[in-house]
N, C-alpha and C positions, 0 to 999 in steps of 0.2 A: 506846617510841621505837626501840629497839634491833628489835624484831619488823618496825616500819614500813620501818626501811632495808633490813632481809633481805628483804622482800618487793618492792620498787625494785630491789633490784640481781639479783634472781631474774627480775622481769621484763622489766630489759635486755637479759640474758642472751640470755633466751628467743626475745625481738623477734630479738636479734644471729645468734641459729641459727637461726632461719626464713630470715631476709634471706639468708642464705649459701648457702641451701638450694635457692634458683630459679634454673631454670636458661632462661636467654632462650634463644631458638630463630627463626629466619627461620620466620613462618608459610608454606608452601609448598604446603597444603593447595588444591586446586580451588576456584575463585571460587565455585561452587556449594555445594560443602561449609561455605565460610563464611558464606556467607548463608543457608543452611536445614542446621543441623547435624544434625537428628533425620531431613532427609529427610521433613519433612512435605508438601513438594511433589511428589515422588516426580520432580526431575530427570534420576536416570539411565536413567527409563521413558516420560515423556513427548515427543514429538517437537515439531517444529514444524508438523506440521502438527493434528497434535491440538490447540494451542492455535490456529491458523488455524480449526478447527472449531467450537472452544468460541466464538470470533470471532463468526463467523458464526450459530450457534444460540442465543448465550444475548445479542447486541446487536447483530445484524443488519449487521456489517460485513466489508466484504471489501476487499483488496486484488489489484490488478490491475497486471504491472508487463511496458510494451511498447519492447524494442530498437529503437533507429534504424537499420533495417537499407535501406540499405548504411550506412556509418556515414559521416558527416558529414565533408569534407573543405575545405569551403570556404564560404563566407558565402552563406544562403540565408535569407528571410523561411520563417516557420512558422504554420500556422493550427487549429487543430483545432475540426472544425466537428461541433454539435451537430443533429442531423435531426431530427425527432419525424415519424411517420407514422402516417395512421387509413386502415383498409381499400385499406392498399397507397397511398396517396397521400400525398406529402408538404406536410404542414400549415406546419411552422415550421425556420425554419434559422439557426441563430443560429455565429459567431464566436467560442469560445470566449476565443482568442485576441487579440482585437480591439485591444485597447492596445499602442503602439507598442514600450512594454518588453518586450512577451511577443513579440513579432516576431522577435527574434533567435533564432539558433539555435545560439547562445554563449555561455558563463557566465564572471564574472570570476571570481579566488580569489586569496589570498595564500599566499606561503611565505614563513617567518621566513630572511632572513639572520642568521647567526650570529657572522658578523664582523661586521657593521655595525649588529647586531641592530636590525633593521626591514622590514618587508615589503615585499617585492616583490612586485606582481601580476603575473598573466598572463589570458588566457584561452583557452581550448580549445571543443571544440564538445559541445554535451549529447550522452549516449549511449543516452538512454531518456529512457521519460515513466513517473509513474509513479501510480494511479489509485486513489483510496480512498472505497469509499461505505458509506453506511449508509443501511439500509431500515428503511421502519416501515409501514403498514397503507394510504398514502393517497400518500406521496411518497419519493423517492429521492433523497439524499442525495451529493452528487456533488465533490469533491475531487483537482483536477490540481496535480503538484508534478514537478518538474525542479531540477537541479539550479544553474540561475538566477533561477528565480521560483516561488511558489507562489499558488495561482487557489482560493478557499474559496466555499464555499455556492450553489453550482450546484444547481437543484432540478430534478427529473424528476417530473412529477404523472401519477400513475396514472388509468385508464378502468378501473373496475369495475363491470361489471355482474353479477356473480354473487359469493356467498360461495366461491364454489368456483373463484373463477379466480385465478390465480395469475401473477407474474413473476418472468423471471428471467434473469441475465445468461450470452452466450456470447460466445466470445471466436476472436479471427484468430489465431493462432501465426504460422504462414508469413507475415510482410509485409512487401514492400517499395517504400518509396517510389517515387514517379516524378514527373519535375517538369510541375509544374498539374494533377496530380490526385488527387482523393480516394482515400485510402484506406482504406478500414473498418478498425477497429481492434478495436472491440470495441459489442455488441447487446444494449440491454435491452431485452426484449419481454412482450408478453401471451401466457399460453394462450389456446387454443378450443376451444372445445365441438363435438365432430362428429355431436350428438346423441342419445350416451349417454354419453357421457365429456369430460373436460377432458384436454387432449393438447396435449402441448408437444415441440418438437423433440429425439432424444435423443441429436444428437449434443455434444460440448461445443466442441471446436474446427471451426467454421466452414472452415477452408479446407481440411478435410480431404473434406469431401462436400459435394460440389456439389448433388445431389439434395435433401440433407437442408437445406442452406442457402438453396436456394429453396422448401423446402416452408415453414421458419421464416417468409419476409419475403412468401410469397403468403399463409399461413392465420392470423398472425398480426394480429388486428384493430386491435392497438398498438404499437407498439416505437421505442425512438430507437437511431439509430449514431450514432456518436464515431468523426469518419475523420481521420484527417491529408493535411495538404496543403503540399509545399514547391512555393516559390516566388522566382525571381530579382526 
């Protein structure tokens, strides 16, 4: 009995000098370091656009993000319209925007008062669009999001006539609105075959060559634009 309680109060003890022994600490450590502490993801080497990469090559998605440029100052209807064309001719033309909600060119939001703790809304005017698709073998995948509405499952059906032909998206940098009329925004298109190769335009920003933008939308057998359109 005498052995059992020596061995109880040796392990109070014990417990009592460890407990004393820790020392708390603000973790301060990089949000990265505490989510991968061996660095198995290798965060201080990968960038963002390597994983934009991995995106795109291992599940066919991309994102696409267009400034309202001029920026928006006053209450305007908004449309963005989907073209699809075969052999330079436009087949279908659809209103992305068609619902009276996607019309505005305005988003509500709240901010918490903190004396009366409850929200206030406001709203301001959107300052981009901003465009997310994913590809697979047969269709295109197509996702518009602003920061008042977001627009899902938009399909783009591909024209394949060859294993060897290819699409793919190019894009306007330079654009600026003007009211009633379209603006291109950004081009998913087909290769063509010039008869011994498949050849696709190589430039990637569109309003930068005008040559190479119309050789895109004349030798291109397929392609849709996504233009925007403001309107009083």
């Amino acid at each position: 009995m005498k052995r059992l309680v020596v061995i109880v109060i040796s392990t109070l003890i014990s417990i009592s000098v460890i407990s004393q022994e820790i020392n708390y600490r603000k973790d301060d450590r990089p949000q990265s370091v505490k989510e991968d502490r061996n660095n198995s993801y290798q965060t201080d080497l990968i960038s963002v656009v390597d994983m934009l990469k991995a995106l795109e090559e291992m599940a066919g998605i991309r994102i696409f993000k267009v400034p309202i440029i001029p920026v928006f100052e006053k209450e305007y209807n908004i449309s963005v319209y989907l073209d699809e064309y075969v052999d330079g001719e436009k087949i279908n033309s659809k209103d992305i925007f068609a619902y009276p909600y996607l019309k505005k060119n305005t988003y509500h939001y709240a901010i918490k008062d903190t004396v009366e703790q409850k929200d206030i809304y406001y709203d301001d005017f959107i300052p981009e669009l901003t465009f997310f698709t994913q590809d697979n073998d047969t269709i295109m995948r197509l996702n518009i999001n602003h920061y008042g509405a977001r627009i899902n499952g938009i399909t783009l059906h591909k024209k394949r006539l060859r294993d060897s032909q290819f699409y793919k998206w190019r894009i306007y940098r330079k654009i600026e609105w003007k009211l009633n009329e379209d603006v291109p925004m950004i081009v998913f298109a087909s290769s063509w075959h010039d008869g011994r190769i498949e050849r696709f335009c190589g430039t990637i920003d569109l309003s930068e060559d005008e040559e190479a933008t119309k050789e895109l939308l004349e030798k291109s057998p397929h392609y849709f634009v996504i233009s925007l359109k403001v309107s009083e």
